[in-house]
CHARMM-style PDB file with segment names, atoms N, HN, CA, C and O in Angstrom:
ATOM      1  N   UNK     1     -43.996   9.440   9.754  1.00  0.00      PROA
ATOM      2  CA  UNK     1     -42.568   9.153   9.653  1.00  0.00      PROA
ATOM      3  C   UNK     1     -42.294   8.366   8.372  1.00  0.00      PROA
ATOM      4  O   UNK     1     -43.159   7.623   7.909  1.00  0.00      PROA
ATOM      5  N   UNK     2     -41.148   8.515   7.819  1.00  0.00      PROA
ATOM      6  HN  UNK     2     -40.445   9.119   8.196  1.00  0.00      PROA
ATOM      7  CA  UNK     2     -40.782   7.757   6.630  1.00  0.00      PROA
ATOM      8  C   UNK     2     -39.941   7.173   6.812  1.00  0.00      PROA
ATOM      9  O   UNK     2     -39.232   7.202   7.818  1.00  0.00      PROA
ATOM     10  N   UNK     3     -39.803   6.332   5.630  1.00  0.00      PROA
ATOM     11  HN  UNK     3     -40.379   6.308   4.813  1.00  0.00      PROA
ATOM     12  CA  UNK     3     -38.687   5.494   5.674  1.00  0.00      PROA
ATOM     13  C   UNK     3     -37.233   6.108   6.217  1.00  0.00      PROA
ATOM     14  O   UNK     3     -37.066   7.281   5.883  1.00  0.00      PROA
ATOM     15  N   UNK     4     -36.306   5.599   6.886  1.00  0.00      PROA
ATOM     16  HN  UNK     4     -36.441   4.646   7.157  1.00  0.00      PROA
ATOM     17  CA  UNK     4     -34.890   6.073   6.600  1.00  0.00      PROA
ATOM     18  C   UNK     4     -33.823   5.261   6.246  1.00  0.00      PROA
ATOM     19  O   UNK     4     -33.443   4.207   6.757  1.00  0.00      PROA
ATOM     20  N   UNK     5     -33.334   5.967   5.183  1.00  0.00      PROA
ATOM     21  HN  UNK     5     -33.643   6.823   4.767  1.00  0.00      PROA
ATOM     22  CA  UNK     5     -32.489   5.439   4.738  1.00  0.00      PROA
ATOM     23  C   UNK     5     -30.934   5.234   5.580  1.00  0.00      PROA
ATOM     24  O   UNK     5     -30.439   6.171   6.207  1.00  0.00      PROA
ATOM     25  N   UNK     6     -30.416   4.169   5.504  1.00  0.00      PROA
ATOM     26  HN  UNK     6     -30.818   3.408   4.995  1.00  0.00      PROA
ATOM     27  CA  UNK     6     -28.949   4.471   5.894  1.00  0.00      PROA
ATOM     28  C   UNK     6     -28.171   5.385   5.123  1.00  0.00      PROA
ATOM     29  O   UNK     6     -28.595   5.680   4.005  1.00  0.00      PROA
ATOM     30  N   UNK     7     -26.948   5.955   5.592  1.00  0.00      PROA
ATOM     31  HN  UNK     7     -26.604   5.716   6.500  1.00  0.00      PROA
ATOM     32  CA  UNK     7     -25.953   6.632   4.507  1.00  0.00      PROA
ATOM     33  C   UNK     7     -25.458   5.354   3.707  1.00  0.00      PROA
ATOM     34  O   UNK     7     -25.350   4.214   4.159  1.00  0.00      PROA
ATOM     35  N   UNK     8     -25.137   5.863   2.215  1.00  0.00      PROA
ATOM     36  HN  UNK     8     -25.224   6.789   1.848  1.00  0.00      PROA
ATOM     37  CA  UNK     8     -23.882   4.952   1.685  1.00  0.00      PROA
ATOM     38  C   UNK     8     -22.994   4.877   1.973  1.00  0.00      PROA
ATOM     39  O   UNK     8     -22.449   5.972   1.835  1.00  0.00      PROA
ATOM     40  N   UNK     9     -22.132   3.923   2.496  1.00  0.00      PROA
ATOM     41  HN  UNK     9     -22.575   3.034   2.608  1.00  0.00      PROA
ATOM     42  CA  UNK     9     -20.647   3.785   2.856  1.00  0.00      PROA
ATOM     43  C   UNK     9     -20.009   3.373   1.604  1.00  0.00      PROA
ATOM     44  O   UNK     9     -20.815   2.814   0.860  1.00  0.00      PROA
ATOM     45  N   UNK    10     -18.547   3.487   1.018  1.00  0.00      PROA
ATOM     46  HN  UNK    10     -17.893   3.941   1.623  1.00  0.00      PROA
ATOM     47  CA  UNK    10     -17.891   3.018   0.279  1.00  0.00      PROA
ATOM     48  C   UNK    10     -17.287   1.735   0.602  1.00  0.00      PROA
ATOM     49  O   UNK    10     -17.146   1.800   1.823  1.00  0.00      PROA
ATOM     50  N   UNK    11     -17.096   1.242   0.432  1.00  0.00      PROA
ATOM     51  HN  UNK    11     -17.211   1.189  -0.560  1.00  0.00      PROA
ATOM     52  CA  UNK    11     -16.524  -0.225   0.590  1.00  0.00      PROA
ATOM     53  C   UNK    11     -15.452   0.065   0.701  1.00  0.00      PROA
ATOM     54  O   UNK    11     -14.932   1.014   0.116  1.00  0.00      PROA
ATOM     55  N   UNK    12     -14.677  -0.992   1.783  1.00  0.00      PROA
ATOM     56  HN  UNK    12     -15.100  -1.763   2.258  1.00  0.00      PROA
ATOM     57  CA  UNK    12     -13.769  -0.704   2.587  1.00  0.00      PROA
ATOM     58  C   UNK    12     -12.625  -1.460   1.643  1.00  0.00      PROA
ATOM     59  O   UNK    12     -13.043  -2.567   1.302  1.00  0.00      PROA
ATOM     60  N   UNK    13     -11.344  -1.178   1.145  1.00  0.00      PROA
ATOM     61  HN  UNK    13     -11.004  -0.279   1.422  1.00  0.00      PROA
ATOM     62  CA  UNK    13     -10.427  -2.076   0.965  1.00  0.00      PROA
ATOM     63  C   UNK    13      -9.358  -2.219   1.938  1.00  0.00      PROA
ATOM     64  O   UNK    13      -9.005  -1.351   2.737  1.00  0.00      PROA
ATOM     65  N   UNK    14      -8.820  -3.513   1.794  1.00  0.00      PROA
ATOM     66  HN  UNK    14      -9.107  -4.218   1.145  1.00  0.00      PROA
ATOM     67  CA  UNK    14      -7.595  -3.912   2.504  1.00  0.00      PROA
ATOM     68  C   UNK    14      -6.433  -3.418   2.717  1.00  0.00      PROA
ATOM     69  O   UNK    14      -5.611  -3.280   3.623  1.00  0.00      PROA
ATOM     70  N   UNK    15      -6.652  -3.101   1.211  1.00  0.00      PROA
ATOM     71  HN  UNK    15      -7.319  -3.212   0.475  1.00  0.00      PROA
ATOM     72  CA  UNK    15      -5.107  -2.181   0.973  1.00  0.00      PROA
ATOM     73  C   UNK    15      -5.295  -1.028   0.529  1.00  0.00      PROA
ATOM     74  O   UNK    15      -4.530  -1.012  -0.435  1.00  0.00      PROA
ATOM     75  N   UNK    16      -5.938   0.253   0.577  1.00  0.00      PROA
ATOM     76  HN  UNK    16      -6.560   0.240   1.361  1.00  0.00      PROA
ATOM     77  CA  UNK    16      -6.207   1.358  -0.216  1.00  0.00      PROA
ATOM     78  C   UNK    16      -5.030   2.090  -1.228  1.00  0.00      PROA
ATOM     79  O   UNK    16      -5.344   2.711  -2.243  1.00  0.00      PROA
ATOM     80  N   UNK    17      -3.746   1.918  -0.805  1.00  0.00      PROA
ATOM     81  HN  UNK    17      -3.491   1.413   0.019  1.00  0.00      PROA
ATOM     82  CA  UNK    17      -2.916   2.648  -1.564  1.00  0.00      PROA
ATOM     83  C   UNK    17      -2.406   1.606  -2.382  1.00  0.00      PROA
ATOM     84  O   UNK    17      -2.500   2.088  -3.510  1.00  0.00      PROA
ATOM     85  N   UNK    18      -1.798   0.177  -2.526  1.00  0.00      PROA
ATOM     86  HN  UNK    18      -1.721  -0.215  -1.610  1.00  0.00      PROA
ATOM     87  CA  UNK    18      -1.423  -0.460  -3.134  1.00  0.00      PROA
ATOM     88  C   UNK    18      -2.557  -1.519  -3.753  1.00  0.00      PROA
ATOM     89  O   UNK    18      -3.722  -1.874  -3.572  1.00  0.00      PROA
ATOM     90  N   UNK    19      -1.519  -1.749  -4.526  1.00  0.00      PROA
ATOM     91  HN  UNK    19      -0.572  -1.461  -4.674  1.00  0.00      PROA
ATOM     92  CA  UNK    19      -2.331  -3.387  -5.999  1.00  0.00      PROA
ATOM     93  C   UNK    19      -2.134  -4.665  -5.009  1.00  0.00      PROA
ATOM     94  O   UNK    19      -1.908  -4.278  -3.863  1.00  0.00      PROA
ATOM     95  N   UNK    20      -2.147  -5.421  -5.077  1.00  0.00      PROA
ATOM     96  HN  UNK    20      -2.330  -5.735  -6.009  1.00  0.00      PROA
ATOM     97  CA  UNK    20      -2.615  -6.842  -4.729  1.00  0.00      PROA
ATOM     98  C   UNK    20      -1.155  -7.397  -5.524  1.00  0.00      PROA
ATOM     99  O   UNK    20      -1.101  -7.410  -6.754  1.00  0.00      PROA
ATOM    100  N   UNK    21      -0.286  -7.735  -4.882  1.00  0.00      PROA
ATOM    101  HN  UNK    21      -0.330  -7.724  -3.883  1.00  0.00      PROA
ATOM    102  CA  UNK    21       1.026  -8.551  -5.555  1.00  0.00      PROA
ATOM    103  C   UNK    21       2.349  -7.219  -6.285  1.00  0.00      PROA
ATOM    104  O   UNK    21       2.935  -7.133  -7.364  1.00  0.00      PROA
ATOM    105  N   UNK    22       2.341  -6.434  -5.095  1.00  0.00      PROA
ATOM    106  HN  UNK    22       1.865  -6.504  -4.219  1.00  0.00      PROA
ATOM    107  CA  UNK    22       2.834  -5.482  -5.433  1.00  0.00      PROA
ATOM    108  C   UNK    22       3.085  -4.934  -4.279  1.00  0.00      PROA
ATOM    109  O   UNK    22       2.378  -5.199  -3.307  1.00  0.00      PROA
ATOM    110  N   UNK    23       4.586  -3.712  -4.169  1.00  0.00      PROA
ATOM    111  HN  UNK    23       5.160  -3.497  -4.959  1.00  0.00      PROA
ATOM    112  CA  UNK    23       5.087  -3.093  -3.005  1.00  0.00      PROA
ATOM    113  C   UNK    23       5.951  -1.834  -3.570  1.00  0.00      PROA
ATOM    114  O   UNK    23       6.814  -1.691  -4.436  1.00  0.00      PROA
ATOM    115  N   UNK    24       5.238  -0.943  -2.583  1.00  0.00      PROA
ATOM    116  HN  UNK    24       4.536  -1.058  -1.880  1.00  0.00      PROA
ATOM    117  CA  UNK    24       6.327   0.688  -2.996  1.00  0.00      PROA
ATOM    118  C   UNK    24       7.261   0.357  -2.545  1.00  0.00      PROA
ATOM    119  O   UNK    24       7.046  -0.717  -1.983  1.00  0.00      PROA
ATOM    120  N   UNK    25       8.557   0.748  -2.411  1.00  0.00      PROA
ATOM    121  HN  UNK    25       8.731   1.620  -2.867  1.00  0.00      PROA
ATOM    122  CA  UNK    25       9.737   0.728  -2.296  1.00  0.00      PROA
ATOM    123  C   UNK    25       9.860   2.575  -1.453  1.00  0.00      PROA
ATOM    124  O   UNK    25       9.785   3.656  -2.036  1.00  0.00      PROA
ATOM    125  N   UNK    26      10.061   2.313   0.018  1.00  0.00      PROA
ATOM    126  HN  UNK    26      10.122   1.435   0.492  1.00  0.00      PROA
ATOM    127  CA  UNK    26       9.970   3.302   0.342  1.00  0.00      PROA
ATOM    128  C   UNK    26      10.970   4.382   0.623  1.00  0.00      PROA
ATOM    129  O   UNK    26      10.839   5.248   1.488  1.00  0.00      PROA
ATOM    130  N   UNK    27      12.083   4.230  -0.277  1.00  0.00      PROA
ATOM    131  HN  UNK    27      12.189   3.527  -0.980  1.00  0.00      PROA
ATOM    132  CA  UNK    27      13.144   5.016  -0.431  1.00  0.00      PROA
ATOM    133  C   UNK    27      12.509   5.527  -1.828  1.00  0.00      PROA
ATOM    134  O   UNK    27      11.586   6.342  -1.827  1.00  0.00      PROA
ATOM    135  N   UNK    28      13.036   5.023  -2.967  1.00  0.00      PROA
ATOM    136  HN  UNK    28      13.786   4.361  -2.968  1.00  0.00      PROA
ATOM    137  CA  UNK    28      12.783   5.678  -3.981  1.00  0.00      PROA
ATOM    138  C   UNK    28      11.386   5.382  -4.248  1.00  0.00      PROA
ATOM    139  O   UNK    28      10.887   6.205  -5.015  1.00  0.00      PROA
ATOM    140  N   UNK    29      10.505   4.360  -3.811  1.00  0.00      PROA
ATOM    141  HN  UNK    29      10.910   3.692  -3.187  1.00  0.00      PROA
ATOM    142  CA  UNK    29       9.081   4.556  -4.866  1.00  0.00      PROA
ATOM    143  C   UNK    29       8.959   3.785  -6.029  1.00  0.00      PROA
ATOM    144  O   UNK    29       8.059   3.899  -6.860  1.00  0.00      PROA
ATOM    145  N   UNK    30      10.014   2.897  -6.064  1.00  0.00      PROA
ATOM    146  HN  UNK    30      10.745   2.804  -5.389  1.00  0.00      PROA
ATOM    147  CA  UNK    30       9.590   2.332  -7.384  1.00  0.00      PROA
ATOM    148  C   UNK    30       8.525   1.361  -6.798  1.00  0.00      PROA
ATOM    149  O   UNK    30       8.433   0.996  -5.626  1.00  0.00      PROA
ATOM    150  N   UNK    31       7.741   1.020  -7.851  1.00  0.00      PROA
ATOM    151  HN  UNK    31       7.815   1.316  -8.803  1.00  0.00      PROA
ATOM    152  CA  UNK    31       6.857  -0.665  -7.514  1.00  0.00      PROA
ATOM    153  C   UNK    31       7.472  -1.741  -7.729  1.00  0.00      PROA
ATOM    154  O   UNK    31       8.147  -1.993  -8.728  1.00  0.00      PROA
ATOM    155  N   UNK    32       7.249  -2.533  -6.679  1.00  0.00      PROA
ATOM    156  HN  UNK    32       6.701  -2.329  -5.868  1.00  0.00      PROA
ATOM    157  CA  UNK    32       8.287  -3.846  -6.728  1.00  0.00      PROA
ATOM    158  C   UNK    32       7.117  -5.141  -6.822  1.00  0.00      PROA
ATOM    159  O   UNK    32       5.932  -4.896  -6.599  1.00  0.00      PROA
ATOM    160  N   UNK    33       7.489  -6.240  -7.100  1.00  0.00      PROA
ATOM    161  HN  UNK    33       8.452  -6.439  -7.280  1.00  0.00      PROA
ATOM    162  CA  UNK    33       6.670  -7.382  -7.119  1.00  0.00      PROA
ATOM    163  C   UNK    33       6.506  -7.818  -5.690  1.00  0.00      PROA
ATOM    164  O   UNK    33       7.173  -7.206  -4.855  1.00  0.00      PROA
ATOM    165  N   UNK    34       5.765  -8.726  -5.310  1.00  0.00      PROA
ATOM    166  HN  UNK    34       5.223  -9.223  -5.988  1.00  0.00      PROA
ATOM    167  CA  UNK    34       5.589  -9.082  -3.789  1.00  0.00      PROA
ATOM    168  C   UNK    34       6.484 -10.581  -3.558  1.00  0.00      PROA
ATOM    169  O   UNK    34       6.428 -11.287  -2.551  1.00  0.00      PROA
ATOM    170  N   UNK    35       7.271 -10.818  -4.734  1.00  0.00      PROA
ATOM    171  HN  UNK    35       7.316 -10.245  -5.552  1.00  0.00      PROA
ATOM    172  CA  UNK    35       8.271 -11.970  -3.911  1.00  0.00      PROA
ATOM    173  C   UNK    35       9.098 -11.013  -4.256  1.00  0.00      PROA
ATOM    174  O   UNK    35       9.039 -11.313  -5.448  1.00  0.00      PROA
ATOM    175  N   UNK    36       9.942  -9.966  -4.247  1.00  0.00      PROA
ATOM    176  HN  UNK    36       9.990  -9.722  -3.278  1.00  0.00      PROA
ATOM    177  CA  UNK    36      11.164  -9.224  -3.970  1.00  0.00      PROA
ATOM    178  C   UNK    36      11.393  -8.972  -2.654  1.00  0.00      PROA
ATOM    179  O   UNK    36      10.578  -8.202  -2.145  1.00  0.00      PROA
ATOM    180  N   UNK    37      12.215  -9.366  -1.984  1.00  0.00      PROA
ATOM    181  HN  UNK    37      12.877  -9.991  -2.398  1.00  0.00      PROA
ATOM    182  CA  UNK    37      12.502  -8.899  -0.638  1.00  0.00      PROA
ATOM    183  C   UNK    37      13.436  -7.966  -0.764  1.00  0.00      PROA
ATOM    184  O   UNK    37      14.072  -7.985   0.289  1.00  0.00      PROA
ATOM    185  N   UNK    38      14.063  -6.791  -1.803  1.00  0.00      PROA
ATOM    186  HN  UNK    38      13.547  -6.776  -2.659  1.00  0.00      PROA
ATOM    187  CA  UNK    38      14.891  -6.266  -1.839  1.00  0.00      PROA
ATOM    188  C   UNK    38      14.083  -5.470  -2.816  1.00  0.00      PROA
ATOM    189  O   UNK    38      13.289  -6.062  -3.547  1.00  0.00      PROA
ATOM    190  N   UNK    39      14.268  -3.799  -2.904  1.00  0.00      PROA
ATOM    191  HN  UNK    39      14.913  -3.318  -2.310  1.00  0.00      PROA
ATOM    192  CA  UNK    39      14.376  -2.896  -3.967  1.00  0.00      PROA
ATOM    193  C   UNK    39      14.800  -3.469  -5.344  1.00  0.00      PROA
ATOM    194  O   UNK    39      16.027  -3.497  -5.250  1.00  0.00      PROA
ATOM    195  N   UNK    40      14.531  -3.856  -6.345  1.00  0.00      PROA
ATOM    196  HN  UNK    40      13.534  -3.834  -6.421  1.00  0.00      PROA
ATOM    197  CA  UNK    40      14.820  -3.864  -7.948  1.00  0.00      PROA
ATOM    198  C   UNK    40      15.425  -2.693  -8.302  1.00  0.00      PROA
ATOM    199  O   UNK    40      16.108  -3.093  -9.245  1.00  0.00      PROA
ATOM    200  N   UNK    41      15.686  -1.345  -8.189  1.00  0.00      PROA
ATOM    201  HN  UNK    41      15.131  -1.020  -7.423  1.00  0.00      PROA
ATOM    202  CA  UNK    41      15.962  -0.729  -8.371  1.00  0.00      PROA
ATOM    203  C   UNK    41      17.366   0.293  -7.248  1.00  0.00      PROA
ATOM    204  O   UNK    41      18.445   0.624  -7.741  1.00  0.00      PROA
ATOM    205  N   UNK    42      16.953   0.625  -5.689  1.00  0.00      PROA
ATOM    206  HN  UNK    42      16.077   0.356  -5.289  1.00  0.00      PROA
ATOM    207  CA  UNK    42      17.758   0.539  -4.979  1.00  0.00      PROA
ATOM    208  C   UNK    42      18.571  -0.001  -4.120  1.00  0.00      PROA
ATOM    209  O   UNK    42      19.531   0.507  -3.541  1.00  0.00      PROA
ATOM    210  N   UNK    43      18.004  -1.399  -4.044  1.00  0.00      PROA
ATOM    211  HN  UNK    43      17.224  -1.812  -4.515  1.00  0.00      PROA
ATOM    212  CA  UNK    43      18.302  -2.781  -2.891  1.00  0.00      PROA
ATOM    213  C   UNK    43      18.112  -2.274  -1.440  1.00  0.00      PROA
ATOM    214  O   UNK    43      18.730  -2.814  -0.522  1.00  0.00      PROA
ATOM    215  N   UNK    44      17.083  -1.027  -1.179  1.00  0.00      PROA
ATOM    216  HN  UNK    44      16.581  -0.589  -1.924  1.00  0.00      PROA
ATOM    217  CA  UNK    44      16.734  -1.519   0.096  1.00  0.00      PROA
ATOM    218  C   UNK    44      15.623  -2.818   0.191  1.00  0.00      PROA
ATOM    219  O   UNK    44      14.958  -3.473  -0.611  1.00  0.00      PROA
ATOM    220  N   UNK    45      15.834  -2.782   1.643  1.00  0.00      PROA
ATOM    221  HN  UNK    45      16.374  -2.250   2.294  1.00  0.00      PROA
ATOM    222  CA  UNK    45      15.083  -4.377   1.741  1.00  0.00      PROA
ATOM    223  C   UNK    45      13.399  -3.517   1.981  1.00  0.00      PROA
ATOM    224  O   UNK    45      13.085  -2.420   2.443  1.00  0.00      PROA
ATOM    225  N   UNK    46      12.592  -4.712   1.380  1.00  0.00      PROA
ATOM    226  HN  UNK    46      12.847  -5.603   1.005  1.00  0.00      PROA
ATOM    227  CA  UNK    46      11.421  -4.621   1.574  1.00  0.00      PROA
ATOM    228  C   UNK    46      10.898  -3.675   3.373  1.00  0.00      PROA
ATOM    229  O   UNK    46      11.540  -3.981   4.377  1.00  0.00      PROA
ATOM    230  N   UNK    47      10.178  -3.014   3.436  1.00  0.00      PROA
ATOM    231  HN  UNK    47       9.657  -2.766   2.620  1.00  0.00      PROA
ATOM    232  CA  UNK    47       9.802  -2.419   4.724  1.00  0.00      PROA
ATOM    233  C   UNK    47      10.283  -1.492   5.497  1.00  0.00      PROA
ATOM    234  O   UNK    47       9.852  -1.107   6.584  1.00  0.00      PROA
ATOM    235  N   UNK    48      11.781  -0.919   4.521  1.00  0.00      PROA
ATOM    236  HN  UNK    48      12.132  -1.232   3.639  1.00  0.00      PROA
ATOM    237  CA  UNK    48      12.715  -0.354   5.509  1.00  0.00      PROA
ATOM    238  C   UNK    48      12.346   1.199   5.486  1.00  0.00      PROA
ATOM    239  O   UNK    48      11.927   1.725   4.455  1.00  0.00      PROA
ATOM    240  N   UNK    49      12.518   1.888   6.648  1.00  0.00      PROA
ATOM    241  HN  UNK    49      12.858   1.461   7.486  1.00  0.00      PROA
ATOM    242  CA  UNK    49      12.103   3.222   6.854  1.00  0.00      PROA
ATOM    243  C   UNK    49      13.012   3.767   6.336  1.00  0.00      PROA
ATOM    244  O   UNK    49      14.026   3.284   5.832  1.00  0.00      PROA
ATOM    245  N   UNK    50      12.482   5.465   6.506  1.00  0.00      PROA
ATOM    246  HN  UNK    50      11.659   5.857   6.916  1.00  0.00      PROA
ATOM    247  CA  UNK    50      13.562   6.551   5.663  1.00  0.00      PROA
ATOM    248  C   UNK    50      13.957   7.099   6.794  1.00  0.00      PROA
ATOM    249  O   UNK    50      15.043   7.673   6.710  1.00  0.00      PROA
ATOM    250  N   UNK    51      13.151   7.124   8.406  1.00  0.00      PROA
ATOM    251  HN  UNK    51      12.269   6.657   8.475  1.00  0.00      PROA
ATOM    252  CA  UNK    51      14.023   7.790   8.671  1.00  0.00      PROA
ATOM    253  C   UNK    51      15.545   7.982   9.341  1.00  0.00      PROA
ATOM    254  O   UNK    51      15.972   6.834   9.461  1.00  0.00      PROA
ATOM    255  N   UNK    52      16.460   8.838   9.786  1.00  0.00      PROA
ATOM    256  HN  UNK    52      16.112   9.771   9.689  1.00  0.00      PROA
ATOM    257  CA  UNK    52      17.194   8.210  10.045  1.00  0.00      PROA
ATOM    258  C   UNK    52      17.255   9.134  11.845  1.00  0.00      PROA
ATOM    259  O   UNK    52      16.790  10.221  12.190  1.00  0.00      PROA
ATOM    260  N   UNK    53      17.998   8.137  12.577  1.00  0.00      PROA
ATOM    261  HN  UNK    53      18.376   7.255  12.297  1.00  0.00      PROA
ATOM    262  CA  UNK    53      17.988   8.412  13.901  1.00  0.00      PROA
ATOM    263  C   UNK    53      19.339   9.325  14.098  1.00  0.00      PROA
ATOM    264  OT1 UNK    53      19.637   9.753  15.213  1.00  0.00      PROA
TER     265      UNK     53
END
């Protein structure tokens, strides 16, 4: 028998889609800073969904 190796795993991040001090804007997409509580660009508020009921 030989050695076995484990698989490589990739290292896990926290945030995979975003930067660190930074937020999509999930209407339009722009990148916003992480003290904006509002869109820079559309003024939705930070977190708000698209869809509508």
């Amino acid at each position: 028998m030989g050695d076995k190796k484990s698989p490589t795993r990739p290292k896990r991040q926290s945030k995979p889609s975003s930067d660190d001090g930074y937020w999509d804007c999930s209407v339009c997409t722009f990148r916003n800073s992480a003290e904006a509580f509002k869109c820079m660009m559309c003024d939705v508020r930070k977190g708000t969904s698209t869809r509508r009921l």
